[in-house]
N, C-alpha and C positions, 0 to 999 in steps of 0.2 A: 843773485840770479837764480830762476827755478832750475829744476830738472829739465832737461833734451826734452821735447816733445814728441809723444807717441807719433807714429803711423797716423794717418789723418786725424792728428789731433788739431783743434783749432787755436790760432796762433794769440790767439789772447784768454784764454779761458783754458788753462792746463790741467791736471790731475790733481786736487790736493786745492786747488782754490775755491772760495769760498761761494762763487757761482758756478763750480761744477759739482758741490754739494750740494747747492738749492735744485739743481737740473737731476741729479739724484731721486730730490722727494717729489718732484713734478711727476717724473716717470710715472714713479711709487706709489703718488695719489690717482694718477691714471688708469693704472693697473687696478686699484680698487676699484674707483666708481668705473671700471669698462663695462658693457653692457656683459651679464655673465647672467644664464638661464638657469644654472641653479640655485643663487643667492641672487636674486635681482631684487635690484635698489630702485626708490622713488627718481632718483636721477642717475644721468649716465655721462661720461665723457665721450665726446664724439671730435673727431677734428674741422669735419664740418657744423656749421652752428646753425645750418639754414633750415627749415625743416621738409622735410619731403613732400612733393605732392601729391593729390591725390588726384583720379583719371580727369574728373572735371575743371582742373589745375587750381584745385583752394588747396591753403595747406594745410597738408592734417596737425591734429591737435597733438603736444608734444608728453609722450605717453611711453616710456620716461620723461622726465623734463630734463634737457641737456643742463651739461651744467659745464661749463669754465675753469681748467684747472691750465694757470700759467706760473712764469715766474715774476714775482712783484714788480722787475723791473721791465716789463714790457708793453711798453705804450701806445700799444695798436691799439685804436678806438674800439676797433670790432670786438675786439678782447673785454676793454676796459669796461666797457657804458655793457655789457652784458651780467645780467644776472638770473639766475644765481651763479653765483664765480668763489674760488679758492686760491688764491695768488700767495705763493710761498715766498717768501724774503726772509730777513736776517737781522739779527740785532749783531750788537760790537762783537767783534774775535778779540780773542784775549791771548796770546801766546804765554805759553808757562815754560821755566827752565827746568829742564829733568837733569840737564848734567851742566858739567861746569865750564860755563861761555856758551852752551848750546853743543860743543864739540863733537865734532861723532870721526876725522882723521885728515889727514892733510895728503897733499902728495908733494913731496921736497922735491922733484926735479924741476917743477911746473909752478910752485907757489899755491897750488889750489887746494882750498880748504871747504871742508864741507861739513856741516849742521844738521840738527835735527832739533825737535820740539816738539809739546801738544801744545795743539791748538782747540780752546771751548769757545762754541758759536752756539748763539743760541737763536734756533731754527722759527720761523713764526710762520702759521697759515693763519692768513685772514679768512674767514668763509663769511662771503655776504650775500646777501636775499633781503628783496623788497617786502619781505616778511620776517618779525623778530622769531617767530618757530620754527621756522624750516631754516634759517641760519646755523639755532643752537643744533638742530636735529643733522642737519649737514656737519657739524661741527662735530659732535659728540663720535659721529662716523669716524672721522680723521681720528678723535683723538684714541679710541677703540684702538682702532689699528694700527695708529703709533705703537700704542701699550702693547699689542696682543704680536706685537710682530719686529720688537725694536732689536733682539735680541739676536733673531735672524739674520735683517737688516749688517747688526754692527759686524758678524762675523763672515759674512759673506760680502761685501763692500769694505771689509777692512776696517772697518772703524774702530778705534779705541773705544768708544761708548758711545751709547745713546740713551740718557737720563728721562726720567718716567717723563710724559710729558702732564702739564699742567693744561686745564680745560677753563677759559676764562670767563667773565660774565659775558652778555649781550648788551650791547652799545648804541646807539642812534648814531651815526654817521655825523663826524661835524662836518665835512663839505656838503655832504647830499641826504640833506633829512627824510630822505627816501629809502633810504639803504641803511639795514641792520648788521652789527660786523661781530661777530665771537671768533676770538680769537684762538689758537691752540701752539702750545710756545712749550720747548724741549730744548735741552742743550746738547748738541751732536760735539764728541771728544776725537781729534781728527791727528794721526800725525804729519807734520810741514817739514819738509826737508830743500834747506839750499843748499847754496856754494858760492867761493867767491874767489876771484881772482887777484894779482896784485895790482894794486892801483899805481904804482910808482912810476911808470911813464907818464898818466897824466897829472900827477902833482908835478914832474919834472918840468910840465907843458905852463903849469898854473906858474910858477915861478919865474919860466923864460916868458914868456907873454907879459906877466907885470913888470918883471927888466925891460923888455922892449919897450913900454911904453902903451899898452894895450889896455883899450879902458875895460875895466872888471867890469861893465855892462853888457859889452861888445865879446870877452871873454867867457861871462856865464853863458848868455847862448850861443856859443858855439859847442860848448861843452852840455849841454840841455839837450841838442841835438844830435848826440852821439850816444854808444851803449857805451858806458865807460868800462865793463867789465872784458869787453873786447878793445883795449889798448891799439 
């Protein structure tokens, strides 16, 4: 089981999981490309994607050029089919043992035992544009401020680390030979902390249920359908 959930934290996306570290670099690329008057960029993040009119209602021309910054797992069309876009996702988490069984203490009145670990993901911004130059050049931004700011980043987010990132080539799109993709891929060093409680009343369940005569198919979902760490 994770940790209690914050104060309006939302019930499936907690502190320490691996979509509330991608929600993390969304912010973070946002914050960069926002429209900023001192350092202003060829593109901007805007949450509206429409572009303003002007008094005779044409729209005017897009000056910055908005740009798309989601999480890879968001499948809003309006998102998707726009470019140029920067959609953060993730390669495998890897859990590593720092101590031994993960153990970090137990509480003997309760049976509850609680863990720790690092956890290495490694972070991926796709940046695409129906131009292989303004892709890399969108890219090369991201990977900048990865570099220039990770150190920041790890210490104020809490992070164990966040590894130099690597700046990849330029790609043609295999679905949409329209769309050019440079990738920018770093590995974020995160710690994961559960807990868990005793399962012994419901093995007690799994045992009386197969005496009784209860089919192990009709048994697994029931049990599928319950939180088993709440007994």
């Amino acid at each position: 089981m994770p940790l209690p959930r914050g104060e309006g934290e939302a019930s499936d996306v907690y502190v320490g999981s691996p979509l509330a570290i991608i929600g993390l670099w969304v912010l973070a690329l946002r914050e960069r490309f926002n429209a900023n008057l001192g350092e202003p960029l060829p593109w901007v993040w805007r949450a509206n994607l429409r572009p303003e009119d002007s008094e005779n209602g044409e729209p005017l021309p897009e000056s910055p050029r908005n740009l798309v910054i989601e999480s890879a797992y968001n499948v809003e069309k309006a998102h998707r089919n726009y470019r140029p876009a920067i959609y953060v996702g993730r390669g495998s988490a890897v859990a590593a043992k720092i101590a031994v069984d993960n153990r970090a203490g137990n509480f003997i009145p309760t049976g509850f035992k609680a863990y720790y670990g690092h956890v290495t993901m490694p972070i991926i911004f796709d940046c695409e544009s129906e131009n292989s130059a303004e892709s890399t050049t969108i890219a090369e931004t991201a990977w900048g401020f990865v570099l220039a700011t990770r150190d920041i980043f790890r210490s104020s987010l809490g992070l164990h680390d966040i590894v130099e990132p690597t700046l990849a080539e330029t790609t043609l799109g295999s679905l949409d030979k329209n769309t050019w993709t440079t990738q920018v891929i770093f590995n974020v060093v995160y710690e994961q902390r559960w807990g868990t409680r005793p399962i012994a009343p419901v093995l007690r369940e799994i045992v009386a249920q197969l005496e009784a005569g209860t089919s192990e198919g009709t048994m697994l979902q029931r049990l599928a359908a319950r939180d088993i760490s709440h007994p």
